[in-house]
C-alpha positions as CSV (number, residue, x, y, z in Angstrom):
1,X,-40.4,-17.9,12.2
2,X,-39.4,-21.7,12.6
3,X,-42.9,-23.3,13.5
4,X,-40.9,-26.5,14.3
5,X,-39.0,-25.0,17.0
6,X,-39.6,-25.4,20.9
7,X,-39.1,-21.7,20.8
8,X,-41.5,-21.1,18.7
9,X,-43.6,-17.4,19.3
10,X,-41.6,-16.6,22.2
11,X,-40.0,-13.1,22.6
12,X,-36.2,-12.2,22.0
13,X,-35.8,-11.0,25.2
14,X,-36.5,-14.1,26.9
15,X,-34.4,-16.4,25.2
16,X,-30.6,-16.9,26.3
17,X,-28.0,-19.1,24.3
18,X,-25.4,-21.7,25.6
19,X,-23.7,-24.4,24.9
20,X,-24.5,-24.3,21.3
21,X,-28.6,-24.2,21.5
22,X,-30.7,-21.5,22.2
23,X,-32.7,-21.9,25.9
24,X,-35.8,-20.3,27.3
25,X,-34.7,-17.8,30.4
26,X,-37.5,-19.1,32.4
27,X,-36.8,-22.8,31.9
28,X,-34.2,-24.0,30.3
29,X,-35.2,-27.4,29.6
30,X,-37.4,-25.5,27.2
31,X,-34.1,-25.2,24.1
32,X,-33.3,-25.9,20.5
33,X,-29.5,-26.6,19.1
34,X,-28.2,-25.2,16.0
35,X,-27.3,-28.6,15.1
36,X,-31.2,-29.0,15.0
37,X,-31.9,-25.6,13.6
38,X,-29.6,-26.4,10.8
39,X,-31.1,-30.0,9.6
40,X,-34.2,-28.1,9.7
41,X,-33.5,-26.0,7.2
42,X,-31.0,-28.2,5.5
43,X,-28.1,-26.0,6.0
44,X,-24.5,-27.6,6.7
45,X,-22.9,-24.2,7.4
46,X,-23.4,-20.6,8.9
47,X,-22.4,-17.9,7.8
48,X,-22.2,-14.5,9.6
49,X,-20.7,-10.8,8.3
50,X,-19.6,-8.3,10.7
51,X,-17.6,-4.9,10.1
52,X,-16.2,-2.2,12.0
53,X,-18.0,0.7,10.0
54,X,-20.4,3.0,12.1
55,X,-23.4,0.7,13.5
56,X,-25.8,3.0,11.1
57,X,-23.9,2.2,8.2
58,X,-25.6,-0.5,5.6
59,X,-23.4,-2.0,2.7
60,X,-23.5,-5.2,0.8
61,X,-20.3,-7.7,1.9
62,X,-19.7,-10.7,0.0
63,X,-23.0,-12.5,-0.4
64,X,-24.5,-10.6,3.0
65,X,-25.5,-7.2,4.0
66,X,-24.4,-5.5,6.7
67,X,-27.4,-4.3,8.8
68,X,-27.4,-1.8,11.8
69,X,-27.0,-2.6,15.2
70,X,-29.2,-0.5,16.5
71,X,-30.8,2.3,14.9
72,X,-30.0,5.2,17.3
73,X,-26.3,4.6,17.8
74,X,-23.8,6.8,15.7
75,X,-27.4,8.8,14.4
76,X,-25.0,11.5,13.4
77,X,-22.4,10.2,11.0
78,X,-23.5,12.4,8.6
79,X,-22.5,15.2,10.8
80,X,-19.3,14.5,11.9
81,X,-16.1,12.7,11.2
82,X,-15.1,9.7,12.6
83,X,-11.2,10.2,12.5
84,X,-8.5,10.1,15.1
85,X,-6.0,13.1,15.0
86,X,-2.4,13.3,16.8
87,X,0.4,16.0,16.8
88,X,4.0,15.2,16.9
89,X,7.1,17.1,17.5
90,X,10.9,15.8,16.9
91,X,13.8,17.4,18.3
92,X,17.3,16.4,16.0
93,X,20.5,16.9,15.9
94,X,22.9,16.9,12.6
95,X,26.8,16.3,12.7
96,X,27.5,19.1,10.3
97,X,30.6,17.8,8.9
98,X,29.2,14.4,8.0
99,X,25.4,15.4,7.9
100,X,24.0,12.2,10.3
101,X,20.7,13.1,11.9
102,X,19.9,11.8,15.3
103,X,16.7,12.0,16.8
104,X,17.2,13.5,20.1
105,X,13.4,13.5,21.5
106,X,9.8,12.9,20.3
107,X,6.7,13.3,21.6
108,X,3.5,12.1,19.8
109,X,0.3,13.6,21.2
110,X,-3.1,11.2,19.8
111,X,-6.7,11.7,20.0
112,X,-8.2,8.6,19.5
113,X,-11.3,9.1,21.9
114,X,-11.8,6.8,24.7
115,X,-8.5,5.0,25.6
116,X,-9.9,1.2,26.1
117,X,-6.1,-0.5,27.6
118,X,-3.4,2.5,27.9
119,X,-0.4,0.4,28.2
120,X,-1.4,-1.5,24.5
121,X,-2.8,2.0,22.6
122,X,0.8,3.4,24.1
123,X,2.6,0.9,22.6
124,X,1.3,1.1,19.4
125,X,1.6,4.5,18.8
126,X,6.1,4.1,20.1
127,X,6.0,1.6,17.3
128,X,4.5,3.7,14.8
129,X,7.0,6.4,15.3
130,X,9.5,4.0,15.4
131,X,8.3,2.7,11.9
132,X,8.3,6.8,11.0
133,X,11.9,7.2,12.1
134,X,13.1,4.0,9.9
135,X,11.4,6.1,7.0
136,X,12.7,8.9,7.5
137,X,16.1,8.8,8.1
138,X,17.3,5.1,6.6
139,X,14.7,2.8,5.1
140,X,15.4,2.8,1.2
141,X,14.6,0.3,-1.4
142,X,17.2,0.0,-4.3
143,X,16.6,-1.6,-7.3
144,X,19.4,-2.8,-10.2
145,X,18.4,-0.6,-13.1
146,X,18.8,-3.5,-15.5
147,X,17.0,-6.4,-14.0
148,X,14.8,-4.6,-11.8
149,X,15.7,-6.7,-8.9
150,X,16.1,-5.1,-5.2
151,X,19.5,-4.5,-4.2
152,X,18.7,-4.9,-0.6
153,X,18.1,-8.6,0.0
154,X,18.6,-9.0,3.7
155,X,18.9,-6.5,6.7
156,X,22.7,-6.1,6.5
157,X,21.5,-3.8,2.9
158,X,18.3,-2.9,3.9
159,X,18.6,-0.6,7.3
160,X,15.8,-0.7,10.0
161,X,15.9,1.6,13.2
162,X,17.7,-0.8,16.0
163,X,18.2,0.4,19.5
164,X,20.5,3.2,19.1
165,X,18.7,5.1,16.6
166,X,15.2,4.7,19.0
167,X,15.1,7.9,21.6
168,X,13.2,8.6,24.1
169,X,9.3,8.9,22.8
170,X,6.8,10.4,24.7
171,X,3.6,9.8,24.3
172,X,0.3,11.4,25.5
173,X,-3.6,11.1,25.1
174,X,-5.9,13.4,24.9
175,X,-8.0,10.2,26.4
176,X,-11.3,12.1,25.5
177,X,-14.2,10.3,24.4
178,X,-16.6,10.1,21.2
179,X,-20.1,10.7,21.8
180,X,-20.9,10.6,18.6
181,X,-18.9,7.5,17.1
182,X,-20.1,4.4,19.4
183,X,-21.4,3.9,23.3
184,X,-17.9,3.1,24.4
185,X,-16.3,6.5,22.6
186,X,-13.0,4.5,21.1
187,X,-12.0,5.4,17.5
188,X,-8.8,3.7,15.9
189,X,-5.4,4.0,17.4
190,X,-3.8,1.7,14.7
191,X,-2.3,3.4,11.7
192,X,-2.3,7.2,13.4
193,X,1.1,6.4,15.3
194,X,3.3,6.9,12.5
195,X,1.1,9.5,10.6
196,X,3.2,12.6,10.9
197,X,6.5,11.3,12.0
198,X,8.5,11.8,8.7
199,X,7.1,15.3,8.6
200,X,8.0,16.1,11.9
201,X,11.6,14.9,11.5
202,X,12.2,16.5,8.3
203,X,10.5,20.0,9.3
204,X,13.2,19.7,12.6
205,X,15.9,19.1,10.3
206,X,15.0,21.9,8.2
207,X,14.7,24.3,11.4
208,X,18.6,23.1,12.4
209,X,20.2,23.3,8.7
210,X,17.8,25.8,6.5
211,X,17.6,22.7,4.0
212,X,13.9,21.9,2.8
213,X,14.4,18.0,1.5
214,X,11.1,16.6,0.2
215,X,12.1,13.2,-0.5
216,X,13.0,10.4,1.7
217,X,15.4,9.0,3.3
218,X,16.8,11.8,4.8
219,X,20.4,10.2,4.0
220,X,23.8,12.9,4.6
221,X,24.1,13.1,0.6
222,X,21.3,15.1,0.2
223,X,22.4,17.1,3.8
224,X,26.2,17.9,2.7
């Protein structure tokens, strides 16, 4: 497009980029820098969009539009959908005279197509039941009914899930990959871990005490 350049008319295929300038494969002293390609078209910035939406997928962003990456890959996104899908099971037990929950065991089982670095995706998911267990059984936020002002200003008030509330967790993968979302097969492992993990706990408490409690905290006031 750029009659100017030393690049001019030659295909994409041949030309390689490094150290900041564009280079012909088959001789590299043969190159144009995008310092030069800027001046040339009097530009003093570059500006680039990217997203994480299936390659296929066109939308505007900001002042750019996002363009496919290649027009086969994820062909059927209007077949399918592109989720990732776990089951999780809790095992509690309840002091019946004071109505504390523990957490004996968990297990979290995620689909989340290929598995790209097991020890990270494993991790994630342990802290999003850990995040679950906080919400189910302790985290609260209070608010003075006359100013409006939270109660709970530091983490002596407001309670978070410390060692001794954390039991063992298992986690599994189904490690099975997409064919239809991407090459690689990955699909997000990010907010899945603690999708679930309040329902789970409060459906084991309600298999040990008969008690069906639909709002959280799962506190021993609304157990007793």
């Amino acid at each position: 497009m750029d009659a100017n350049s030393k690049l001019h008319g030659k295909k994409p295929e041949e030309i390689a980029f490094a150290n900041a300038k564009f280079v012909l494969r088959s001789d590299t002293s043969q190159s144009d820098s995008y310092i030069d390609i800027m001046r040339r078209n009097r530009r003093t910035m570059i500006e680039a969009c990217a997203t994480t939406a299936p390659a296929s997928d066109m939308r505007p962003s900001g002042s750019c539009t996002i363009a496919p990456i290649a027009s086969e890959e994820n062909k059927d996104e209007k077949k399918y959908s592109f989720h990732s899908f776990g089951a999780l099971f809790a095992e509690v037990w309840v002091d019946e005279s004071l109505g504390i929950v523990r957490i004996r065991r968990f297990t979290s089982v995620q689909d989340v197509g290929r598995i790209m670095n097991e020890k990270t995706a494993r991790s994630q998911i342990i802290g999003g039941v850990i995040f679950g267990i906080g919400a189910a059984l302790m985290e609260e936020s209070v608010y003075d009914p006359r100013w409006a002002n939270p109660v709970q200003r530091t983490f002596a008030d407001y309670h978070v899930p410390v060692q001794t509330d954390v039991p063992e967790i298992d986690v599994q993968f189904i490690n099975q990959p997409d064919p239809h979302i991407s090459p690689i097969g990955a699909r997000g492992a990010g907010e899945i871990g603690i999708v679930g993990v309040t329902a789970a706990i409060a459906n084991a408490v309600f298999n040990a005490t008969g008690k069906r409690i639909r709002n959280l905290p799962l506190t021993p006031d609304k157990l007793l």
